[in-house]
C-alpha positions in Angstrom: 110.4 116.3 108.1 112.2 113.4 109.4 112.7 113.2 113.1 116.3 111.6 114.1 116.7 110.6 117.9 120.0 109.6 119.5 119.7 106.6 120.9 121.6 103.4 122.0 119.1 101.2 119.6 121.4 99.2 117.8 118.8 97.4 115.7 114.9 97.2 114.5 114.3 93.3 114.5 110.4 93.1 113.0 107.7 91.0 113.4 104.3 91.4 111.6 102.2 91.4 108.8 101.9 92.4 104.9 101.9 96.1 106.5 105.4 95.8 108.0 106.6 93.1 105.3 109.6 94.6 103.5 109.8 91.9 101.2 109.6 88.6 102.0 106.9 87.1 100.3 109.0 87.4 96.8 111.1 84.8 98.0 108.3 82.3 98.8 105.0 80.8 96.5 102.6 82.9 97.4 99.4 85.1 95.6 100.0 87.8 98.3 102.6 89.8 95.9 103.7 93.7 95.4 106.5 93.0 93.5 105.0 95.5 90.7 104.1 98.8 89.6 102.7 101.1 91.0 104.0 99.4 94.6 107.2 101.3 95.7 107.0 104.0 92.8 108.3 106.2 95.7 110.9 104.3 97.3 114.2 105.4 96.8 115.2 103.5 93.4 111.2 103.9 92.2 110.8 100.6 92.0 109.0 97.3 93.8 110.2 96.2 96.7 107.6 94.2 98.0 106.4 96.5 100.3 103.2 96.6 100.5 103.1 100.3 99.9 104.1 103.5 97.5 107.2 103.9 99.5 108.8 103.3 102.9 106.8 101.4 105.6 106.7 102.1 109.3 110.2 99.9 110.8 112.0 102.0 107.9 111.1 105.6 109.3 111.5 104.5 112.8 115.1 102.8 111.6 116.1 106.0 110.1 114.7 108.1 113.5 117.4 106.4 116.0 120.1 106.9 113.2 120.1 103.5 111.4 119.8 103.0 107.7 116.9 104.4 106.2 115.3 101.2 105.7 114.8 97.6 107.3 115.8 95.0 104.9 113.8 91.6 104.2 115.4 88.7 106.0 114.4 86.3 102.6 116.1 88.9 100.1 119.2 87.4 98.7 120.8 90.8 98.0 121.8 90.8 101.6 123.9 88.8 103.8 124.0 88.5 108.2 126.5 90.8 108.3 123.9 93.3 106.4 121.4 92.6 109.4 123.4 94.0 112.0 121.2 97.3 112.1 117.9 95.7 111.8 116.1 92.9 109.9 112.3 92.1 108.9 111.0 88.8 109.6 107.5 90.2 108.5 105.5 88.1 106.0 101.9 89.1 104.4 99.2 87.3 104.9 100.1 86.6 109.0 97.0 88.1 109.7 95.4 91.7 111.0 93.8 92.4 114.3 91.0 94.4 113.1 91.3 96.3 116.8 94.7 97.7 115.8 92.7 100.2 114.5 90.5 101.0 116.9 93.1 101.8 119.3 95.1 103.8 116.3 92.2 105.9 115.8 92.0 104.9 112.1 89.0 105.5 110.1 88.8 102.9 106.8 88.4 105.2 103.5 89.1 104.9 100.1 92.5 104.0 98.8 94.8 105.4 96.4 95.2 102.4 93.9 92.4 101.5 91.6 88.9 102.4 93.2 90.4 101.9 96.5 87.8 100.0 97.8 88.7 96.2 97.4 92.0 96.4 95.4 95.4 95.1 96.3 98.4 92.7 95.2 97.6 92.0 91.5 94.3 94.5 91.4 96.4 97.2 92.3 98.8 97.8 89.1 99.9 100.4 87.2 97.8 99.6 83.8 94.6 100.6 86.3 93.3 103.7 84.9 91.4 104.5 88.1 94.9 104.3 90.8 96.0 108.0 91.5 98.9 110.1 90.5 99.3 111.6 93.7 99.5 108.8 96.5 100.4 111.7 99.5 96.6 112.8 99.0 95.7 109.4 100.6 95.8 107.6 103.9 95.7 104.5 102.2 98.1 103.1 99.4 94.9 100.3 98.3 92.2 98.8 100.0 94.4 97.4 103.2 98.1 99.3 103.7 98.2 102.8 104.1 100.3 105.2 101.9 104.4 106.0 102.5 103.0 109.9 103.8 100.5 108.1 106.5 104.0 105.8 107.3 105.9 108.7 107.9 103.6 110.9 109.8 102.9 107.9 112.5 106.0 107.1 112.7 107.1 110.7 113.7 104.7 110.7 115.7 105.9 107.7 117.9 109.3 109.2 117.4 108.2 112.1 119.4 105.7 111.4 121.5 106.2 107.7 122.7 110.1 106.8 121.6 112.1 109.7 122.9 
């Protein structure tokens, strides 16, 4: 269920980390990639996006919540221009760092991830020739070892849509 809220936001600018990065990094040299299977198998084209994740990320449920595009596009990706930023843009890179008491406050309990043993895997380690990465990511909270899976994105973000956005 996807919670919609009218609103008179009339954009999601974001700032963060490889767990709000919608792409980025594949426009710059870095080892901190997800520009492969299995990352974004469900996204809406089922493909990489360089989301660090099997599917949509937080900025794109809460985007879709106060009636903007279902997604926040990557300020780096050439397939979009200013004019495509109007309704939101990510300025998010991986690899900007993690507070490890963002959790704490969340609540959030570290477990196994979905890709590969889910213990240490991510980037490279997490692709789709590992025999050991799921079939059924919405059975997880976490996508691999660090970013949590497009279900866990979608239930927090409702969440917030509900309980601290409306």
């Amino acid at each position: 269920m996807t919670i919609t809220l009218a609103s008179k936001v009339p954009e999601i600018i974001v700032f963060g980390n490889s767990s709000v990065d919608s792409g980025n990094n594949n426009q710059i040299s870095t080892v901190l990639m997800s520009t492969f299977e299995p990352y974004g198998r469900d996204f809406y084209d089922k493909k990489p996006t360089g989301r660090f994740c099997n599917g949509r990320i937080p900025p794109d449920f809460i985007s879709e919540a106060f009636g903007l595009r279902p997604f926040v596009p990557a300020y780096l990706d050439p397939a979009y221009s200013i004019s495509d930023f109007a309704a939101g843009v990510c300025f998010a890179f991986a690899g900007t760092g993690y507070d490890n008491a963002t959790s704490d406050v969340l609540g959030f309990k570290w477990s196994v991830g979905c890709c590969g043993t889910g213990l240490f895997e991510m980037g490279y380690l997490c692709n789709k020739l590992n025999p050991l990465t799921c079939t059924d990511a919405n059975k997880f909270v976490f996508w691999d070892a660090f970013h949590v899976t497009h279900k866990t994105n979608h239930i927090i973000s409702d969440f917030l849509m509900k309980h601290v956005f409306r």
